[in-house]
C-alpha positions as a Markdown table, in Angstrom:
| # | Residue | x | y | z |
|---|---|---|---|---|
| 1 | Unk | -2.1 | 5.8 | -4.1 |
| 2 | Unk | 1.9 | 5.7 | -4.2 |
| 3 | Unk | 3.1 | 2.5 | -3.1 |
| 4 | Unk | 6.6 | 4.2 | -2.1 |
| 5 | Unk | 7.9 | 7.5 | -0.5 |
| 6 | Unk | 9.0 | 9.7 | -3.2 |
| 7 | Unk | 11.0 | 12.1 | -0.8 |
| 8 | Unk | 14.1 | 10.0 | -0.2 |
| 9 | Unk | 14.1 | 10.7 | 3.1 |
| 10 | Unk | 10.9 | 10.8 | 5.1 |
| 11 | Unk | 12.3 | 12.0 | 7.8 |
| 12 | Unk | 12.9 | 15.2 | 6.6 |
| 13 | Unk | 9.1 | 16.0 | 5.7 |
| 14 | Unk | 7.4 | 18.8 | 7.7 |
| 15 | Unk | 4.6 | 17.8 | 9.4 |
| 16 | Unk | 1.5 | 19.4 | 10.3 |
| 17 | Unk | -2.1 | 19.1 | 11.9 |
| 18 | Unk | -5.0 | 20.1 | 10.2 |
| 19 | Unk | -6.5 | 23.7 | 11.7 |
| 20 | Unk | -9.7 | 22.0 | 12.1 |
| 21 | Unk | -8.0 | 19.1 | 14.6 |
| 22 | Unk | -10.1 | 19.3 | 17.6 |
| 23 | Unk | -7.6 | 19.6 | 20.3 |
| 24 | Unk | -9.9 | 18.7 | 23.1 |
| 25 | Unk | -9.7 | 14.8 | 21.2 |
| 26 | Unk | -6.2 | 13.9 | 20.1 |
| 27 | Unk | -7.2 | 10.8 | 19.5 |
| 28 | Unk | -8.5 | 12.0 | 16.0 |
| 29 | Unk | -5.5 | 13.9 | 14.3 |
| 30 | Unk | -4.2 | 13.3 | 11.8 |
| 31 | Unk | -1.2 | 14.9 | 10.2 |
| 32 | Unk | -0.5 | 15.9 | 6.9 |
| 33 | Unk | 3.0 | 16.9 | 4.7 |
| 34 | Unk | 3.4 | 18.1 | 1.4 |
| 35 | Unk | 6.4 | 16.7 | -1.1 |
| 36 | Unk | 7.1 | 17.5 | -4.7 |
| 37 | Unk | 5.3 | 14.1 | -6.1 |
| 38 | Unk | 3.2 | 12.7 | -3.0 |
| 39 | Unk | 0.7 | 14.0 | 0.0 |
| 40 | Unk | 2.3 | 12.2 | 3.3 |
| 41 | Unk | -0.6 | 11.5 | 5.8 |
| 42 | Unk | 0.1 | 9.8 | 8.8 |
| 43 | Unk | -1.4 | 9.3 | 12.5 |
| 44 | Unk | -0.2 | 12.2 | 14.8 |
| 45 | Unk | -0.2 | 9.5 | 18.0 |
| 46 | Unk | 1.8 | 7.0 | 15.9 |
| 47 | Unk | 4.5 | 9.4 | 13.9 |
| 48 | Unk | 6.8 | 6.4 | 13.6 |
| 49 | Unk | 3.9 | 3.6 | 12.1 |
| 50 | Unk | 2.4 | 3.7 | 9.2 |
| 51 | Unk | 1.9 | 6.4 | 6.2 |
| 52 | Unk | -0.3 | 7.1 | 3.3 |
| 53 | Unk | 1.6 | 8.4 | 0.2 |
| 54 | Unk | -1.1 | 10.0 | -2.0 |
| 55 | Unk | -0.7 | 11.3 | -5.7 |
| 56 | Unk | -1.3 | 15.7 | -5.3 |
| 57 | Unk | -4.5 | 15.0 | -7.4 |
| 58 | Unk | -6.1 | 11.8 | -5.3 |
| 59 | Unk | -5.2 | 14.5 | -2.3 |
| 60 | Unk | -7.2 | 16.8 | -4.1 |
| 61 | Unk | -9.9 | 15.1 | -4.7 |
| 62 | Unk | -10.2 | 13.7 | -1.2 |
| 63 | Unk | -9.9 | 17.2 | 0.5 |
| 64 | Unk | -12.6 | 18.6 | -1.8 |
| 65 | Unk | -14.9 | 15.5 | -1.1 |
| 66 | Unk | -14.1 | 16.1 | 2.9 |
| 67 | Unk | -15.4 | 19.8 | 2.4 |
| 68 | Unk | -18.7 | 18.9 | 1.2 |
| 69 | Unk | -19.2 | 16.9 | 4.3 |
């Protein structure tokens, strides 16, 4: 996991929800953006709270794990 934002400026990230976010539940979305050197995942009812800043490979790893579920 990156400890820091690599992006500069978080703020410009573009977000985005997973297709398979049930829409009928938005209490389990997530959201997800993509920078040069980090995955951004955050909680799509908290936009402003915490994020996860994953290496592109841990993301990887985690979304091909998830599939196999």
């Amino acid at each position: 996991m990156i400890q820091k934002a690599t992006t500069g400026n978080a703020s410009a990230l573009h977000w985005f929800k997973s297709s398979y976010s049930d829409s009928s539940n938005s209490n389990e979305c997530v959201e997800v953006a993509a920078a040069p050197n980090a995955v951004h995942v955050r909680d799509s009812k908290n936009t402003h709270g915490p994020r996860l800043a994953l290496a592109p490979a841990a993301w990887a790893g985690f979304v091909a794990y998830a599939a196999r579920r």
